[in-house]
C-alpha positions as CSV (number, residue, x, y, z in Angstrom):
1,X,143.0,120.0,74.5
2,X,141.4,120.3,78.0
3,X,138.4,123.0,78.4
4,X,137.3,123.9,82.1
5,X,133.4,125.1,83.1
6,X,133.5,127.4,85.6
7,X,136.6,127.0,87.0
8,X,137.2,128.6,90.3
9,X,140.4,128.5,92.7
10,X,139.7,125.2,93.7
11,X,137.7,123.5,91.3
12,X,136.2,123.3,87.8
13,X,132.0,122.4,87.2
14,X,133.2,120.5,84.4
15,X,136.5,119.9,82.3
16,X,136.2,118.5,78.7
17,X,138.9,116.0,78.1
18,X,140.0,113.4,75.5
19,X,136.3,112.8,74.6
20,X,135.0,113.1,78.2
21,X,133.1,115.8,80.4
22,X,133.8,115.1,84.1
23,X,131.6,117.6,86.5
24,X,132.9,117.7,89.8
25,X,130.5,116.4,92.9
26,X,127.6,118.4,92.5
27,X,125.6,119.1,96.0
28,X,122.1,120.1,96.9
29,X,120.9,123.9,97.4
30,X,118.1,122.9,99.6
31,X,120.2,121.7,102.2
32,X,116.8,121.8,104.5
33,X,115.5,119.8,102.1
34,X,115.2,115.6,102.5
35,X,116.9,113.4,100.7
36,X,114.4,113.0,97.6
37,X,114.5,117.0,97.1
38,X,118.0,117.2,97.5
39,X,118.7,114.2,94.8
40,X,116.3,115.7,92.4
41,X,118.1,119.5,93.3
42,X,120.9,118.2,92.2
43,X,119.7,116.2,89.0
44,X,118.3,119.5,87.9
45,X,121.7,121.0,88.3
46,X,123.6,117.9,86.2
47,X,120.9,118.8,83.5
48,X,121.5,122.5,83.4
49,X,125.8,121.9,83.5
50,X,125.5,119.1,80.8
51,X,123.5,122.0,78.7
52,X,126.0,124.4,79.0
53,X,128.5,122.0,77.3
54,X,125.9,120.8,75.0
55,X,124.9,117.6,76.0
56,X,121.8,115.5,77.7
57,X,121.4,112.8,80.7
58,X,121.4,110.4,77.5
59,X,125.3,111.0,77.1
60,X,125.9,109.9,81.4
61,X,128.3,106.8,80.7
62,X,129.4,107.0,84.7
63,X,127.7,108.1,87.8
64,X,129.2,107.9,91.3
65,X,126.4,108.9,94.2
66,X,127.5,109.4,97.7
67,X,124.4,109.6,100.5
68,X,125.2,110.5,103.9
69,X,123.3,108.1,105.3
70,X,122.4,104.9,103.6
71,X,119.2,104.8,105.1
72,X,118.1,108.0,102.2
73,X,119.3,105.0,99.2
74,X,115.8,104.1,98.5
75,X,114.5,108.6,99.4
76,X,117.5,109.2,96.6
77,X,116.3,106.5,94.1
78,X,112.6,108.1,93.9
79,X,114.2,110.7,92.6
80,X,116.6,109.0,90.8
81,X,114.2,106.5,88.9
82,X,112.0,109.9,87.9
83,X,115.3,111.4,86.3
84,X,117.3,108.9,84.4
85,X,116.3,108.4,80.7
86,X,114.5,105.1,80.1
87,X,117.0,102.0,78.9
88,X,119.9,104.6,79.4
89,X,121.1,104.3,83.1
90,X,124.5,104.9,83.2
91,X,127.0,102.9,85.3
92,X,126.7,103.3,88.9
93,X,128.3,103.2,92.0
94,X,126.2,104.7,95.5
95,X,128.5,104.6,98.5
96,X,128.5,106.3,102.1
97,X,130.7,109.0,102.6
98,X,130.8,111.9,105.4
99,X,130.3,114.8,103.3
100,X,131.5,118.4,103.8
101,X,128.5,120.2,105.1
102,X,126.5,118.1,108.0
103,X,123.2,119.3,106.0
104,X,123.7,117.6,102.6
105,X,122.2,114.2,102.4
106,X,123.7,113.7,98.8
107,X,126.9,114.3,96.0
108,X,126.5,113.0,92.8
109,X,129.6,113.3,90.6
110,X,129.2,111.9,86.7
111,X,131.0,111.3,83.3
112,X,129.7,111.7,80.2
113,X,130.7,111.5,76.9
114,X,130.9,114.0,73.9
């Protein structure tokens, strides 16, 4: 069985799927922002969609961040290192990518597991 959160048009928050929850690329809403405030923005967003399925950070088995810049890697980690649960980092992969609106200095997309 696959469940979709949220699903719009184009995309899903989430979809549950053979034991997985995969939210899409989750961006900041404080574009303004820099790129601490926009990580942890979007962190707080990753907590409050892995709620709504039932889960916690704890469960992250995959996490894929892309910076705009990767001059903001070590801005993104302060945030980061605040967030992610002590001896359970998930996999991770940070890359540069252009993303879709100039203003966001960070996407974080993850996988966790049910």
């Amino acid at each position: 069985m696959i469940q979709r959160i949220q699903p719009s048009k184009r995309y899903s928050e989430a979809v549950i799927a053979n034991g997985l929850v995969f939210l899409s690329g989750m961006v900041p809403d404080n574009p303004d922002a820099d790129a601490t405030a926009q990580t942890a923005n979007v962190l707080a967003q990753i907590d409050a969609l892995l709620t709504e399925v039932g889960l916690t950070k704890s469960r992250i088995v995959d996490t894929t961040i892309y910076l705009a810049d990767m001059a903001d890697y070590n801005a993104m980690n302060a945030a980061w290192d605040l967030w992610v649960a002590e001896g359970q980092a998930p996999a991770r992969a940070t890359v540069e990518a252009r993303l879709a609106d100039p203003l966001w200095k960070v996407e974080i997309k993850v996988t966790a597991a049910l």
